[in-house]
C-alpha positions as CSV (number, residue, x, y, z in Angstrom):
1,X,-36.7,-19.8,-14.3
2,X,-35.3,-17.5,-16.9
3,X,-35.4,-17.4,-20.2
4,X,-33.1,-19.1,-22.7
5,X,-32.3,-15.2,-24.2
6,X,-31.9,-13.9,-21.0
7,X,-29.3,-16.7,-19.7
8,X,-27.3,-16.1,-23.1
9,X,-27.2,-12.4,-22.3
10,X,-26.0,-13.5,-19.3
11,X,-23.0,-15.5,-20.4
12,X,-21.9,-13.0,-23.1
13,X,-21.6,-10.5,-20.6
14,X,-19.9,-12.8,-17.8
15,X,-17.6,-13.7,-20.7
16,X,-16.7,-10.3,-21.8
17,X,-16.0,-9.2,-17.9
18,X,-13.5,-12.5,-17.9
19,X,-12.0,-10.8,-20.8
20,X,-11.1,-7.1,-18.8
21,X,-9.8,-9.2,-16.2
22,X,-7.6,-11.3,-17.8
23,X,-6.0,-8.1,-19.7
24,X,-5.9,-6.3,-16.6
25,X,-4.0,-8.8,-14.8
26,X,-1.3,-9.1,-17.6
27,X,-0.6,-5.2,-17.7
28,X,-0.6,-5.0,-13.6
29,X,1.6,-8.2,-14.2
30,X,3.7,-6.2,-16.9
31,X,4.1,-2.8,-14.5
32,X,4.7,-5.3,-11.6
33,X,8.1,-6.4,-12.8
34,X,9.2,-2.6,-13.7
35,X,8.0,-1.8,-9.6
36,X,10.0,-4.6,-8.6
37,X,12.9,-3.3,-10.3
38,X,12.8,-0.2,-8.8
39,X,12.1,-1.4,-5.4
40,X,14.9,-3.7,-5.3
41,X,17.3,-0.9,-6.5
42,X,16.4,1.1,-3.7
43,X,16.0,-1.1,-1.3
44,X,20.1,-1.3,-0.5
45,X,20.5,2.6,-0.5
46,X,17.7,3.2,1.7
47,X,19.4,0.6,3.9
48,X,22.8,2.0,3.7
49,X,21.8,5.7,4.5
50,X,20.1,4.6,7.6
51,X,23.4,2.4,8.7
52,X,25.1,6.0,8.2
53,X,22.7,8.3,10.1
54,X,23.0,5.3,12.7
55,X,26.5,5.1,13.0
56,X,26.5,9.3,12.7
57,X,24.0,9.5,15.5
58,X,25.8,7.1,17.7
59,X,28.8,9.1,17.6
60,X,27.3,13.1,17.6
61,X,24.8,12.2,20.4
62,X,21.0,12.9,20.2
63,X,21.8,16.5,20.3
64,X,22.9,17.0,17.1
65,X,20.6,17.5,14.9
66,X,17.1,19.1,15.6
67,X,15.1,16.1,13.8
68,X,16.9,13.7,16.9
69,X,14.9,15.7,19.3
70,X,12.6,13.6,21.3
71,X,9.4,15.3,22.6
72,X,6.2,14.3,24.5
73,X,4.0,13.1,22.4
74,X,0.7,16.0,22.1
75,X,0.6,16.2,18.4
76,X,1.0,14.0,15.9
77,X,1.0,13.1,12.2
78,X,0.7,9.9,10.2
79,X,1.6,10.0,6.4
80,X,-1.6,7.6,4.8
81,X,-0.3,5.8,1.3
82,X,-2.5,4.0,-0.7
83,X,-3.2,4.2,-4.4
84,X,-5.7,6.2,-6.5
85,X,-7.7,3.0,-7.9
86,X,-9.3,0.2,-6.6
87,X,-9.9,-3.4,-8.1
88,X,-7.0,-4.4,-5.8
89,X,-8.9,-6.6,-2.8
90,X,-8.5,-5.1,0.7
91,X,-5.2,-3.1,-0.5
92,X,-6.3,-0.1,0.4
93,X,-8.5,-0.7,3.1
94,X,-5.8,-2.6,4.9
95,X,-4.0,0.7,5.4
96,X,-7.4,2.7,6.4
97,X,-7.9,0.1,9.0
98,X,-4.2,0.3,10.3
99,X,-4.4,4.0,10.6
100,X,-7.2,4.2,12.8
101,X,-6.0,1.2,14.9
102,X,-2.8,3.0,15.4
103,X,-4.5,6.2,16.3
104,X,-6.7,5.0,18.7
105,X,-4.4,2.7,20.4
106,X,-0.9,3.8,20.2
107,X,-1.7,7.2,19.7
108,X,-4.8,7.8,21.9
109,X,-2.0,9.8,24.4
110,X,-2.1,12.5,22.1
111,X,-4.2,15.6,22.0
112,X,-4.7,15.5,18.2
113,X,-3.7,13.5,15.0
114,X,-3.6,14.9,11.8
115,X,-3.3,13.1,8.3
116,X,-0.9,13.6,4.9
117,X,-3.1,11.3,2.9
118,X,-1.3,10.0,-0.4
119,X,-3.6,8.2,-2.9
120,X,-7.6,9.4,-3.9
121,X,-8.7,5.9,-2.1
122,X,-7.4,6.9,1.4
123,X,-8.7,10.3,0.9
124,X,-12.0,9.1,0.0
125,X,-12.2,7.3,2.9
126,X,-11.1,9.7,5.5
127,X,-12.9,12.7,4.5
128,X,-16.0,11.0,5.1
129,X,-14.9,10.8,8.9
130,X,-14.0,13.0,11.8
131,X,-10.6,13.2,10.8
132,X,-8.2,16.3,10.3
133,X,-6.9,15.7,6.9
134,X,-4.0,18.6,6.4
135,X,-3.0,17.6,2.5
136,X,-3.8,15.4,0.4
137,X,-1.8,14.0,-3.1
138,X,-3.0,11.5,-5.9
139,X,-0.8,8.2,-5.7
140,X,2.5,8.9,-7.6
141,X,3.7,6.7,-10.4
142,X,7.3,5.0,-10.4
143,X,8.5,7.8,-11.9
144,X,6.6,10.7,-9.9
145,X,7.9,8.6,-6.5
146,X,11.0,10.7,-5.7
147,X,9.8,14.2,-6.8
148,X,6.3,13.4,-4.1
149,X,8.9,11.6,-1.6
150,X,11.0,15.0,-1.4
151,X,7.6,17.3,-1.1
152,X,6.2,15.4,1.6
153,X,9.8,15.3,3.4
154,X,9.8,19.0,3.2
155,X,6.4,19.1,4.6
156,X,7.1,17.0,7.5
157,X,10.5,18.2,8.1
158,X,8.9,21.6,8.3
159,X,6.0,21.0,10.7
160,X,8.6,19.2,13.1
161,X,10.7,21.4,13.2
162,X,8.1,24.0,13.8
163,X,6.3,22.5,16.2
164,X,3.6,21.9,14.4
165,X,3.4,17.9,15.2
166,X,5.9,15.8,17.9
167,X,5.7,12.5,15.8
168,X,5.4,11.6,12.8
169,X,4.7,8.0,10.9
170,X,4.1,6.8,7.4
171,X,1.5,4.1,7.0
172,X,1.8,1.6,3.6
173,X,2.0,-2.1,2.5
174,X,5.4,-3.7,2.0
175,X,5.5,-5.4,-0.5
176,X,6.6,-9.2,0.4
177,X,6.1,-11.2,-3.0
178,X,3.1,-11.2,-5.7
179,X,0.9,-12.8,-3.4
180,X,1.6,-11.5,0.3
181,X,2.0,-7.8,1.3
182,X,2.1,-7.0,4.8
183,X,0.6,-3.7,6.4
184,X,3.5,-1.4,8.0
185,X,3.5,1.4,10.5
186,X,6.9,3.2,10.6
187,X,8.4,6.0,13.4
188,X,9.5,9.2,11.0
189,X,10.4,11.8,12.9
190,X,11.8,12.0,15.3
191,X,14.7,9.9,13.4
192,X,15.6,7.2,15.5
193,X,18.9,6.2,14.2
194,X,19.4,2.2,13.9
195,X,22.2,0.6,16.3
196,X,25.2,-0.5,14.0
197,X,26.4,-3.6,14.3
198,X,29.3,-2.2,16.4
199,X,26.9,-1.1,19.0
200,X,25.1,-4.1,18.8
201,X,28.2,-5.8,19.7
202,X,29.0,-3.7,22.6
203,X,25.7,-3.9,24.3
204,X,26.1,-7.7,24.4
205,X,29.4,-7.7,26.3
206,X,28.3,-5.1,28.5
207,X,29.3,-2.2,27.5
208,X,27.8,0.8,25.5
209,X,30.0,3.4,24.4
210,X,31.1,3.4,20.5
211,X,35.0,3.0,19.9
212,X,34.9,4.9,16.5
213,X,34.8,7.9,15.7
214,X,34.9,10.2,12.1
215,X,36.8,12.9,10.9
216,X,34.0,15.3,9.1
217,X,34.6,17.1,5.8
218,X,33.5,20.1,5.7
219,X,32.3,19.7,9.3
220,X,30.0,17.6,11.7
221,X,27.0,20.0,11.5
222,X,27.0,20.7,7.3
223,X,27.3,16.6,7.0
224,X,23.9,15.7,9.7
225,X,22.4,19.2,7.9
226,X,22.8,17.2,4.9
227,X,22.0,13.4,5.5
228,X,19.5,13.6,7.9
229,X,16.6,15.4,6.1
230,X,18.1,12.9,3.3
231,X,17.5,9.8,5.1
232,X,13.8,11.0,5.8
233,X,13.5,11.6,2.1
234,X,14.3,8.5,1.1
235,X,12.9,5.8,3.8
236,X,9.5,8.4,2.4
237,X,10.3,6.7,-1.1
238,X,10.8,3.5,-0.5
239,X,7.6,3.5,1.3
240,X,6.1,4.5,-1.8
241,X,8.0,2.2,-3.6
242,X,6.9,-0.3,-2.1
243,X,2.9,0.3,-1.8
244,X,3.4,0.9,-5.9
245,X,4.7,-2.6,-6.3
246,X,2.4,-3.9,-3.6
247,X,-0.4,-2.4,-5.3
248,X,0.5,-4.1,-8.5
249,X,0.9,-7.5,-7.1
250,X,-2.6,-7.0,-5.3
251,X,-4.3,-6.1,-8.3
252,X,-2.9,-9.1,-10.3
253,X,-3.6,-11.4,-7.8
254,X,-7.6,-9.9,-7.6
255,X,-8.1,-10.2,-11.1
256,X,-6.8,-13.5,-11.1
257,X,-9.1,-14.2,-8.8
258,X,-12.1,-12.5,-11.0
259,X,-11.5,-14.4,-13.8
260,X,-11.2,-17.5,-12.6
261,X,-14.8,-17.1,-10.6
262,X,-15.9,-15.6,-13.9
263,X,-14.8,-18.9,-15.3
264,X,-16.7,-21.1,-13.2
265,X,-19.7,-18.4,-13.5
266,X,-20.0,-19.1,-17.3
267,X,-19.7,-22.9,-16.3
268,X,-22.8,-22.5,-14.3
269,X,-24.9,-20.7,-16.0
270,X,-24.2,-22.7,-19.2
271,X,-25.0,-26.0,-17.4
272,X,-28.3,-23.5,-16.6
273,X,-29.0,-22.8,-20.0
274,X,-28.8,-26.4,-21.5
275,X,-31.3,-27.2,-19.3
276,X,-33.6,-25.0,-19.5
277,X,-33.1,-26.2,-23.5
278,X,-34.0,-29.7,-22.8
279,X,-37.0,-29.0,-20.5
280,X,-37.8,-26.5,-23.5
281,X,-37.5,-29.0,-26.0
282,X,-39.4,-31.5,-24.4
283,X,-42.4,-29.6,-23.4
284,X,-42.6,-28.9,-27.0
285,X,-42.2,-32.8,-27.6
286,X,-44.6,-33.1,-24.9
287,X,-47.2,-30.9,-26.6
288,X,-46.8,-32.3,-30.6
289,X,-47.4,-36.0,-29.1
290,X,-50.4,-34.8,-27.0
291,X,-51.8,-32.9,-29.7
292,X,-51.1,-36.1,-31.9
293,X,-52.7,-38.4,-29.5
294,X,-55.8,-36.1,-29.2
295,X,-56.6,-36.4,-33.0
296,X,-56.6,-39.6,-33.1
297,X,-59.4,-40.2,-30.7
């Protein structure tokens, strides 16, 4: 059994852990609320630019825009975003294991598959396997989110319409609420435009052609030139958006978690230690009343 010094030791460290925890809960708690805010700001615009590219698309045909272009699939790319600490339960490796799910299933078509890693975790990960890793970024903070979601649109933009890759997806957690987030894998190039409601209307009569049409200022090409690479952009940052805030949430949910088993820990081991007191205590009763006993004889 242990000592009664080292089971104090014990419980003062236990009970300064439960102390990190509980403060690093409250400030992921704190930059929670801030990530939701942002989220649900973007969430409508992101929304709204794909109902236009939709609609757009729907009208201009598949031919008007070179990211429309569907290929064979030989090459492909997945954009990996997770975060750049841990302490967050299976957060990150959630998206690890969803990546090579994907390319091994979904993907196993293709003659290669190369990774835009965001976050130090997922890079850490991958670059301890047989993977093709062509770039890698640290995790960007709320602010950071729109600068990194315009880079990394370039980037893809550029190897697509280069030929460098045929497909491209994004990997992250959506965020759902504080204590669900739920693993996404999302098509980003070639766009494929969502069916208005229109459309959708159409196709459930039976018929498929679009009755509106736009008149384009300055001209069809400048405004597709213009919102398409846009629409890539930003469905980029509300991915990131939305891994930030998941993130958060994941992280105040595990230290929740840690404190409370650090809780029932200190429970434990003081239960321990007032035992080991008592059968202390009365071994050294046992001994005065036996030494007692043997001077009287």
């Amino acid at each position: 059994m242990p000592s009664l010094k080292a089971i104090r030791t014990r419980i003062t460290s236990v009970k300064n852990t439960r102390k990190i925890t509980r403060a690093m809960k409250l400030v992921s708690t704190a930059k929670l609320k801030r990530a939701q805010e942002s989220l649900i700001a973007a969430r409508p615009y992101a929304a709204a630019i794909s109902s236009v590219v939709g609609e757009l698309a729907e009208v201009a045909g598949s031919e008007a825009h070179p990211l429309f272009e569907q290929r064979p699939l030989a090459k492909a790319s997945i954009v990996v975003v997770t975060s750049d600490r841990g302490q967050a339960g299976a957060f990150n490796a959630n998206v690890t294991k969803a990546v090579e799910r994907y390319a091994a299933n979904e993907l196993a078509g293709a003659e290669s598959v190369s990774l835009r890693i965001i976050g130090r975790k997922g890079n850490q990960y991958f670059s301890r396997r047989r993977t093709t890793i062509v770039s890698f970024d640290n995790a960007p903070l709320g602010a950071q989110a729109l600068e990194a979601a315009r880079e990394t649109a370039n980037r893809i933009i550029d190897d697509f319409t280069t030929g460098k890759v045929d497909r491209v997806f994004i990997v992250f957690n959506e965020f759902k609420n504080v204590a669900s987030q739920v693993t996404r894998v999302m098509q980003v190039l070639p766009v494929v435009p969502e069916k208005s409601a229109a459309t959708k209307g159409d196709h459930a009569h039976g018929t498929s052609e679009s009755s509106v049409d736009y008149i384009y200022e300055p001209d069809k090409q400048a405004l597709l030139d213009r919102l398409v690479p846009l629409h890539v952009q930003i469905q980029i940052y509300r991915a990131m958006l939305e891994s930030i805030a998941a993130f958060f949430a994941a992280q105040a949910s595990a230290m929740e978690n840690a404190t409370k088993n650090a809780g029932d820990m200190i429970s434990r081991l003081t239960l321990q230690y007032n035992r080991a007191r008592q059968a202390s205590i009365t071994k050294e009763l046992l001994e005065i009343i036996g030494g007692a006993e043997a001077l009287k004889g």
